[in-house]
C-alpha positions as CSV (number, residue, x, y, z in Angstrom):
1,X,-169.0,-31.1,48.6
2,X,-168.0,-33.6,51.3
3,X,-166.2,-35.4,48.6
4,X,-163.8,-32.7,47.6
5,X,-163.6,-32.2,50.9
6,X,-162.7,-35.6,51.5
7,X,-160.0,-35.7,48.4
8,X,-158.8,-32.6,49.2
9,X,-157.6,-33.7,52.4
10,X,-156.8,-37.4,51.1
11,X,-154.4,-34.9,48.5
12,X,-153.1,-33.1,51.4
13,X,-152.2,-36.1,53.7
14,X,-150.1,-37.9,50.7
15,X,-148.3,-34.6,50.2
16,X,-147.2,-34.1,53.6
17,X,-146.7,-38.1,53.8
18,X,-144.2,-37.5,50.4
19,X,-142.3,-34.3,52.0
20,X,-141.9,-36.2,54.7
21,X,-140.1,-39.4,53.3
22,X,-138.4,-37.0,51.2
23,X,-136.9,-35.3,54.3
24,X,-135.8,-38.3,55.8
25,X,-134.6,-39.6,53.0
26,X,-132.2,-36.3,52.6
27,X,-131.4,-36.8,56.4
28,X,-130.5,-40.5,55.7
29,X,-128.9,-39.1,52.6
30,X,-126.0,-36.9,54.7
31,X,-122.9,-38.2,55.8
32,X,-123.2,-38.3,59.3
33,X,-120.3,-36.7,61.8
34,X,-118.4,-39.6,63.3
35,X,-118.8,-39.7,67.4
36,X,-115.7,-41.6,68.1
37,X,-112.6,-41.0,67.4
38,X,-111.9,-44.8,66.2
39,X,-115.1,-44.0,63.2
40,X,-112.2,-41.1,62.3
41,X,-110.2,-41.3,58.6
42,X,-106.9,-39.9,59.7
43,X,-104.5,-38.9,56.9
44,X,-101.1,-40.2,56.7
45,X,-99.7,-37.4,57.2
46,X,-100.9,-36.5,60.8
47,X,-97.9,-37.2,63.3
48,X,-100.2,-36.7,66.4
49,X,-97.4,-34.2,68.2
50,X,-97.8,-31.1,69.0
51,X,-94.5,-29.7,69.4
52,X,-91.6,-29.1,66.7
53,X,-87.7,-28.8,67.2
54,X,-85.9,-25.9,66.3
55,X,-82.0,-25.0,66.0
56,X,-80.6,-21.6,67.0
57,X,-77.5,-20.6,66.1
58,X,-76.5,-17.8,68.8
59,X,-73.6,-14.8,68.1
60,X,-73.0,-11.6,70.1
61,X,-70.2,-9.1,69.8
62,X,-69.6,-9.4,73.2
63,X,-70.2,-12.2,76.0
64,X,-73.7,-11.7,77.7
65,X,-76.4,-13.4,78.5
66,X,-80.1,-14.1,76.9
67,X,-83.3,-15.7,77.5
68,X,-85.3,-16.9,74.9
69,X,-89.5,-17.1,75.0
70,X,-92.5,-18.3,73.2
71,X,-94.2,-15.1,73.4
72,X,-93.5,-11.5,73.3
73,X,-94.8,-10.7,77.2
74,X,-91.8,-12.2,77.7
75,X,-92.6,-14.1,81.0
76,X,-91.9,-17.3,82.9
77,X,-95.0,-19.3,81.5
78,X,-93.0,-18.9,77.9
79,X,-89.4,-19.0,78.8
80,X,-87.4,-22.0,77.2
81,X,-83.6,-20.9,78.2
82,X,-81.4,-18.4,79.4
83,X,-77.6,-19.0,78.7
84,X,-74.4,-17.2,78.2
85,X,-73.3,-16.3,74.7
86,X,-70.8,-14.7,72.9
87,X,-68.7,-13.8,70.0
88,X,-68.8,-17.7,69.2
89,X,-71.0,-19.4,68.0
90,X,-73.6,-20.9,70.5
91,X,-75.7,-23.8,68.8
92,X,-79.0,-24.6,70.6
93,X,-81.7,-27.4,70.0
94,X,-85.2,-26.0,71.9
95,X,-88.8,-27.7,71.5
96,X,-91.4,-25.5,70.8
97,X,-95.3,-25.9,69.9
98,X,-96.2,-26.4,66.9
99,X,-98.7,-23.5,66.7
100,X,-96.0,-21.4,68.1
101,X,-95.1,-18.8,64.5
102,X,-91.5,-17.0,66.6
103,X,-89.4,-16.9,69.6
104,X,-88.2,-13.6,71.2
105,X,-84.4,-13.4,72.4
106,X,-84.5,-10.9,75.3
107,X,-81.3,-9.3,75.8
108,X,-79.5,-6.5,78.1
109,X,-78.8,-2.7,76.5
110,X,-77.7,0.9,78.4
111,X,-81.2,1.3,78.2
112,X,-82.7,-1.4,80.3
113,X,-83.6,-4.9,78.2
114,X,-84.4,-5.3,74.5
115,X,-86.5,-7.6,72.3
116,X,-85.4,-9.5,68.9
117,X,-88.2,-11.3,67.4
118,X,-87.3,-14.4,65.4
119,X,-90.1,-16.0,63.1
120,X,-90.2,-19.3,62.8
121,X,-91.1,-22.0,59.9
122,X,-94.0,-23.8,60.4
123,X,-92.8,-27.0,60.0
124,X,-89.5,-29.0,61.6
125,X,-86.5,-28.6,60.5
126,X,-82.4,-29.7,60.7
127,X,-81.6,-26.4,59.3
128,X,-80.3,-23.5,62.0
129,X,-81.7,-20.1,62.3
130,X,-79.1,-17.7,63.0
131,X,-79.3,-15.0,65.5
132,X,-77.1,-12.3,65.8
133,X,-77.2,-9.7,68.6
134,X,-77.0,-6.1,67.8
135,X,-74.3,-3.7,68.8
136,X,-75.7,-2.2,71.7
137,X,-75.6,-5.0,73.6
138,X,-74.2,-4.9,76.9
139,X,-71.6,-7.2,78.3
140,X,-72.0,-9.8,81.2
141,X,-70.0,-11.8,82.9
142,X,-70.4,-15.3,81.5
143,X,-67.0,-16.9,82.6
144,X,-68.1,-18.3,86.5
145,X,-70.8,-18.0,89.0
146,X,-74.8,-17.8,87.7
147,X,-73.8,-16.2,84.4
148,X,-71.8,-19.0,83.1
149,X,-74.8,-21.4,83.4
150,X,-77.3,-22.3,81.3
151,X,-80.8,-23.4,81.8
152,X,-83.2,-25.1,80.0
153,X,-86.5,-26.0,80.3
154,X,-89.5,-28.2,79.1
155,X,-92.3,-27.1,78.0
156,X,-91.1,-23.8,79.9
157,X,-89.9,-22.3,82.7
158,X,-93.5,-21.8,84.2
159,X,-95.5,-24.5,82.6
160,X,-96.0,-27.8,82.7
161,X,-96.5,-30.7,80.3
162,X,-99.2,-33.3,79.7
163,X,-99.1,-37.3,78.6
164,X,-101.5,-39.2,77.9
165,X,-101.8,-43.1,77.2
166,X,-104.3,-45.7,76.2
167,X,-103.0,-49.0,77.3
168,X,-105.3,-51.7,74.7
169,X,-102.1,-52.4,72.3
170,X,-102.2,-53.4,69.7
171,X,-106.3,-53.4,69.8
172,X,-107.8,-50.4,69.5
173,X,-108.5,-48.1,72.8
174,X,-111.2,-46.5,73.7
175,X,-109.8,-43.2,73.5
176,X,-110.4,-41.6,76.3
177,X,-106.9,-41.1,77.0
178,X,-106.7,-41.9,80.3
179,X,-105.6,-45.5,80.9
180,X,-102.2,-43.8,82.0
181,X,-101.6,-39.8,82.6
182,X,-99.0,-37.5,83.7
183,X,-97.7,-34.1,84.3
184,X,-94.3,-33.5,83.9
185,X,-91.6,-30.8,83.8
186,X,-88.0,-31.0,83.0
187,X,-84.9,-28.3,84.0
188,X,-81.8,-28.9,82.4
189,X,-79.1,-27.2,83.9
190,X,-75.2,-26.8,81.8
191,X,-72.1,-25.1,83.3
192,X,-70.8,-23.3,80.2
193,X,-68.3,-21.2,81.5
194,X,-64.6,-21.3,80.3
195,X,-62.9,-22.4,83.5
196,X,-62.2,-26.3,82.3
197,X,-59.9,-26.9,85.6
198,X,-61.9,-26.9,88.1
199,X,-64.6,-29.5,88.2
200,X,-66.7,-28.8,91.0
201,X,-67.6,-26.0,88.4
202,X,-69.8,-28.8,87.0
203,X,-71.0,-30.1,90.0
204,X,-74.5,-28.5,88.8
205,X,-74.8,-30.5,85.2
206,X,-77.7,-32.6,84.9
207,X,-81.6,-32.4,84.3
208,X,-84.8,-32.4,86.7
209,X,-87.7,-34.7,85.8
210,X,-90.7,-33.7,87.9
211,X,-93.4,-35.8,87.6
212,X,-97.1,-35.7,88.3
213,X,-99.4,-39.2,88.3
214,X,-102.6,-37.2,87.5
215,X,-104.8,-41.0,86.4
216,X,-105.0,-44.3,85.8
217,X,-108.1,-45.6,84.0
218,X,-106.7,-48.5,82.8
219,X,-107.3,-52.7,84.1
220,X,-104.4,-53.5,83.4
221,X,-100.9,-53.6,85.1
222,X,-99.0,-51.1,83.1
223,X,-96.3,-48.6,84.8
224,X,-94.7,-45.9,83.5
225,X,-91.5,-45.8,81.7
226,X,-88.7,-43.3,80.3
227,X,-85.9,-44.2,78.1
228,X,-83.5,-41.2,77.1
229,X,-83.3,-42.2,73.5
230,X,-79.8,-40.0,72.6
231,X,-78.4,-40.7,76.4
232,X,-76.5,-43.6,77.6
233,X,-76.6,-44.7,80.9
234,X,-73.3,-44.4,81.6
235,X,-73.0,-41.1,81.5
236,X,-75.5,-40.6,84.4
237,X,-73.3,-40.1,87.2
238,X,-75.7,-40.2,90.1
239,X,-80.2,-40.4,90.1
240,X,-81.3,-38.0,92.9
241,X,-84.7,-38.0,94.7
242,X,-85.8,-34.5,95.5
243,X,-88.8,-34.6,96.3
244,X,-89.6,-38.3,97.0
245,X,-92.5,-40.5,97.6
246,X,-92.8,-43.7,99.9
247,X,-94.7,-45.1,96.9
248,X,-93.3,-44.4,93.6
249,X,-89.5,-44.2,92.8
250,X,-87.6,-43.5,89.7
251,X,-85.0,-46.0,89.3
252,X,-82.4,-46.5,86.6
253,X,-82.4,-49.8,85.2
254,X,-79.2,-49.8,83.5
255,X,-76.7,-48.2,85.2
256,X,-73.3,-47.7,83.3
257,X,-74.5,-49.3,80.4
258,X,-73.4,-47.9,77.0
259,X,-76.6,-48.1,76.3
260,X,-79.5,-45.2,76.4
261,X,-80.2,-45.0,79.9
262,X,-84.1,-47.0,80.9
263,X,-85.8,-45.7,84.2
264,X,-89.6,-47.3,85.6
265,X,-91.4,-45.9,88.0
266,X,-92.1,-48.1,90.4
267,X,-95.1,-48.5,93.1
268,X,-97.5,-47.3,90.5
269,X,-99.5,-50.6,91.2
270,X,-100.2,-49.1,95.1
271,X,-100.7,-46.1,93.6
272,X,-103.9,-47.5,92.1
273,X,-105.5,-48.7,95.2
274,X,-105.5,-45.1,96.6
275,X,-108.6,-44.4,94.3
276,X,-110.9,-42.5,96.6
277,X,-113.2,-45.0,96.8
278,X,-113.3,-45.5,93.0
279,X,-112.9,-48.0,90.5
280,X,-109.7,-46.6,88.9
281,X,-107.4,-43.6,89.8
282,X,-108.9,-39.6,89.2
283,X,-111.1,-40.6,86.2
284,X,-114.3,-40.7,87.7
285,X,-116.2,-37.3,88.5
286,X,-117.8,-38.9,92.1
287,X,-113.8,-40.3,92.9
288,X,-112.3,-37.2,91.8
289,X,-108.3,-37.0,93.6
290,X,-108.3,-33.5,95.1
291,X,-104.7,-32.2,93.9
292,X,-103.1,-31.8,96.9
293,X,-103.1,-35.9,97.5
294,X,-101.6,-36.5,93.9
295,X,-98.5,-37.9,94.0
296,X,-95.8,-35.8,92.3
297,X,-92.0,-36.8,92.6
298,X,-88.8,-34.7,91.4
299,X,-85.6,-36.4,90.5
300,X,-82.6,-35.3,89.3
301,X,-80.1,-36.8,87.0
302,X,-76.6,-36.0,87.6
303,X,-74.2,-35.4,84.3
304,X,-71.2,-34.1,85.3
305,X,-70.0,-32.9,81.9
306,X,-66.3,-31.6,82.9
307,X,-63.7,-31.9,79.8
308,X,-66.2,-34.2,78.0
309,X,-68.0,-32.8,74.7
310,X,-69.5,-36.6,74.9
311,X,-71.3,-36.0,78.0
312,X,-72.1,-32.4,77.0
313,X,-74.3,-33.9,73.9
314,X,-75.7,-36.5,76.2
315,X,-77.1,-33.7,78.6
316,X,-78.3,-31.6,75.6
317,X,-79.7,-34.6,74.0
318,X,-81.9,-35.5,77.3
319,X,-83.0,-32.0,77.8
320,X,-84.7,-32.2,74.4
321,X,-88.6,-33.3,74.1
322,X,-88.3,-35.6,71.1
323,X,-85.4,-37.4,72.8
324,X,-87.3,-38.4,75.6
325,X,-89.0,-41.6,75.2
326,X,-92.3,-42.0,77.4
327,X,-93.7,-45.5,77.6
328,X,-96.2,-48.0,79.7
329,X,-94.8,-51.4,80.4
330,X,-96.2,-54.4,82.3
331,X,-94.7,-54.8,85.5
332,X,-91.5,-56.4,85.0
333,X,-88.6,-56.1,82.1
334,X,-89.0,-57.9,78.7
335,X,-92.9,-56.9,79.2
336,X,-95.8,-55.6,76.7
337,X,-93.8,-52.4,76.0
338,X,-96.6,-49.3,74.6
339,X,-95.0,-46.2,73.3
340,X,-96.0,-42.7,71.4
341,X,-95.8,-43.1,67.7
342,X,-92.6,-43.4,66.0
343,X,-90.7,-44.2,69.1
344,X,-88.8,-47.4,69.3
345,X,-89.7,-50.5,72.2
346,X,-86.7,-50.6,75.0
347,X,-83.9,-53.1,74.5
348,X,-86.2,-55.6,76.9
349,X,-89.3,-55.6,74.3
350,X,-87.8,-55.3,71.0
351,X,-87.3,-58.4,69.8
352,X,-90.9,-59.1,70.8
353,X,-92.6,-56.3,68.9
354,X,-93.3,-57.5,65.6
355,X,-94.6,-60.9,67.0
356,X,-97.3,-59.1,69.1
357,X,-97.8,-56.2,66.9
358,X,-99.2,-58.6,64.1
359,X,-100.7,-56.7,61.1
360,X,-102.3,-54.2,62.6
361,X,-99.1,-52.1,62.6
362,X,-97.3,-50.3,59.7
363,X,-94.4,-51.6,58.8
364,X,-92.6,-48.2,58.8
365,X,-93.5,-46.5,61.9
366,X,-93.7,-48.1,65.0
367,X,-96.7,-48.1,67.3
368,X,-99.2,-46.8,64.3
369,X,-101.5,-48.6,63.2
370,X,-102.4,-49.2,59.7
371,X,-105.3,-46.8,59.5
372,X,-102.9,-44.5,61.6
373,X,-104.6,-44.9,65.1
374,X,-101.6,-44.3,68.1
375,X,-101.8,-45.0,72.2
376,X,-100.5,-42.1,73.5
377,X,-99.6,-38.1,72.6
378,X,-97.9,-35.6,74.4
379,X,-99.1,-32.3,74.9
380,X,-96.9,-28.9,76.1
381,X,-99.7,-27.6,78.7
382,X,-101.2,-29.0,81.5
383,X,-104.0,-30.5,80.3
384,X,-107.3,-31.7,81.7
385,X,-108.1,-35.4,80.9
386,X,-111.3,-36.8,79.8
387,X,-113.6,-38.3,82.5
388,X,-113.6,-42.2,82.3
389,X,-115.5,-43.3,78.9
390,X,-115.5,-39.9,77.8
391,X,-113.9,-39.8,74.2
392,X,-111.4,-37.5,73.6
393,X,-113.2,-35.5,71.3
394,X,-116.3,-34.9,73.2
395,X,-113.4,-33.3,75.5
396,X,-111.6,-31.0,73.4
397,X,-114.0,-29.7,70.5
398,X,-111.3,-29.0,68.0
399,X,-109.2,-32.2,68.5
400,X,-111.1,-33.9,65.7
401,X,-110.5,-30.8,62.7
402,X,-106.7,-31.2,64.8
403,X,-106.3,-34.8,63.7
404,X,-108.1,-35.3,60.4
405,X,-106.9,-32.1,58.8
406,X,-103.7,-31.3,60.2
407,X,-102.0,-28.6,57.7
408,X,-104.5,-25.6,58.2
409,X,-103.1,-22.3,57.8
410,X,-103.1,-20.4,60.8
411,X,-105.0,-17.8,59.3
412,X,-107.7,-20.0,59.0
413,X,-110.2,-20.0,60.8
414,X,-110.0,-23.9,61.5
415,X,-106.6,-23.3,62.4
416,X,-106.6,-26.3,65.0
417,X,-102.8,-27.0,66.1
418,X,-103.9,-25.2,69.6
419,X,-106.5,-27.7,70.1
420,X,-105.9,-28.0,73.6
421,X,-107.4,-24.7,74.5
422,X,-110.9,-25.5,73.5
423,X,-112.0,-27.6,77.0
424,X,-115.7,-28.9,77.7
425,X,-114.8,-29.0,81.3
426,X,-117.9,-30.7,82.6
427,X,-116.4,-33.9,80.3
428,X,-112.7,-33.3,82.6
429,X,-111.0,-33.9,85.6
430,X,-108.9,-30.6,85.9
């Protein structure tokens, strides 16, 4: 008896011993979910944006005015424009999130105010939409005063925009994304009345750039940058501090250049040493910046646009997101130059590019690597950035299904281009 006993259990042990290396040997068996976003395969077609540019082509059977949202409630947080428009043809370039699917053109009836909904393509194109306002519109006078301006805003009249840097180029980061981080709102503002004698009249042209240092969890001694890709310096008349700083300034490096116009913000290296007793600027949870003692400056860029159509598409072309060219560069001009995918370096770092950039770099597309790694994305929200070390995706849960499949359908339940909603705030620094 005590020897069945004994090989019963002997039977019983090896069993359980076999399960067992079977199991792990399934477990070993699994792919196994990469932690980091450098262990990522991203797919040559992920652009890493997250907004698109759409055209408008604006009629009305008489001359009113309209503002254009992002979402059918219609308010502030979604409002891209308002502008005069009539029985010609007003042609519009607006930026617009990606996972936004329509814009609604609110206009004035005898009734009170009406709603056109305009459904968008989900992808970007040249191609204009054309919008044509019905017949009960009512008329407004769009030939002086407020009604003969137009506005325009980035990401939207009530919200606010987010960049984000890494600042290892051309090695890989450690994607944290928050070597170098902003918030930033522009407001474009365009006389379009049809009173060409008077320029005073225009006196208002130009766009706001309010800016927001929110980090810096980077070593080394980048600054911020901003070259207006479609805008030559010489058609800014004037670079206006609004709300100003004793520390950082936005200063134009190239004025009357024909050229597009190149602005640094300067002090950021003082900036770094006000770190609440940290190691690096708001990216540690114990040296946390309260928000009051960020630094945010507002400067305005004066384009007087009277009896030019030249300095008319220079203004447009600045107020538009894709034409504004964010970068980090080392503290003087002709420095390591680090900028978003596809943009190009500044005059003062191109012919250094390829030499630093090595192979790491596709040929085709700048600042992407050859596995299609980038340094930096904007985002069109105010967005919390990961605490120091803190990889991006342990942040945001969805950024990963964002960047490795990035065509879902939005009726899928993956659907990811809204990444940014999905926060682990304990991982943040809001």
């Amino acid at each position: 008896m005590k020897t069945t006993h004994w090989m019963m259990y002997t039977l019983l042990g090896a069993t359980l011993a076999l399960t067992a290396c079977v199991e792990d040997d399934k477990d070993l068996s699994q792919p196994q979910e990469s932690k980091k976003t450098t262990d990522l395969i991203i797919p040559d077609d992920a652009d890493w944006t997250t907004t698109r540019s759409v055209n408008l082509s604006i009629t009305s059977p008489v001359a009113t005015r309209v503002a254009i949202y992002t979402d059918e409630s219609c308010t502030d947080a979604s409002l891209l424009t308002e502008l005069p428009v009539s029985e010609v043809a007003k042609n519009i370039r607006l930026d617009v999130a990606k996972a936004d699917r329509a814009l609604y053109v609110q206009y004035a009836t005898s009734k009170g105010k009406e709603m056109m909904n305009i459904p968008l393509n989900t992808a970007s194109t040249r191609a204009e939409t054309l919008v044509k306002l019905p017949e009960n519109v009512s008329g407004f006078d769009t030939n002086g005063g407020e009604g003969a301006y137009r506005h325009q805003w980035y990401p939207a009249k009530g919200e606010t925009a987010t960049l984000m840097m890494e600042d290892n180029w051309p090695e890989m980061g450690d994607y944290d994304f928050n070597d170098f981080v902003i918030w930033y709102h522009t407001q474009a503002t365009f006389f379009d009345g049809y009173n060409t004698e008077d320029k005073d009249k225009y006196e208002a042209d130009g766009i706001e750039f309010e800016i927001t240092f929110r980090a810096m969890g980077g070593y080394l001694p980048y600054r911020l940058g901003l070259q207006l890709d479609q805008t030559s310096a010489k058609y800014i008349d004037e670079v206006v501090e609004i709300n100003g700083n004793d520390l950082v300034k936005m200063e134009l490096q190239n004025p009357g250049k024909d050229a597009p116009a190149i602005f640094i913000f300067t002090g950021t290296d003082q900036l770094r040493k006000q770190n609440n007793g940290g190691t690096f600027y708001n990216t540690e949870a114990d040296h946390q910046i309260a928000a009051n003692d960020l630094v945010t400056i507002k400067y305005r860029l004066k384009i007087n646009c009277f009896n030019s159509l030249e300095r008319a598409k220079a203004l447009g072309a600045a107020a538009t997101s894709e034409n504004q060219n964010f970068f980090l560069q080392k503290e003087r001009n002709g420095g390591r130059e680090i900028h978003l995918r596809g943009y190009e370096p500044t005059a003062y770092y191109s012919d250094s590019y390829a030499g630093e950039a090595g192979n790491n770099m596709r040929s085709d597309i700048k600042y992407c690597s050859t596995d299609n790694f980038v340094w930096g994305i904007k985002v069109p929200v105010k967005l919390a950035h990961p605490r120091e070390k803190k990889d991006i995706m342990e942040v945001y849960g969805k950024f990963r299904s964002w960047i490795t499949n990035p065509n879902l359908s939005p009726d899928s339940p993956d659907f990811n281009e809204n990444w940014f909603k999905y926060l682990d705030s304990s991982q943040a620094i809001k």
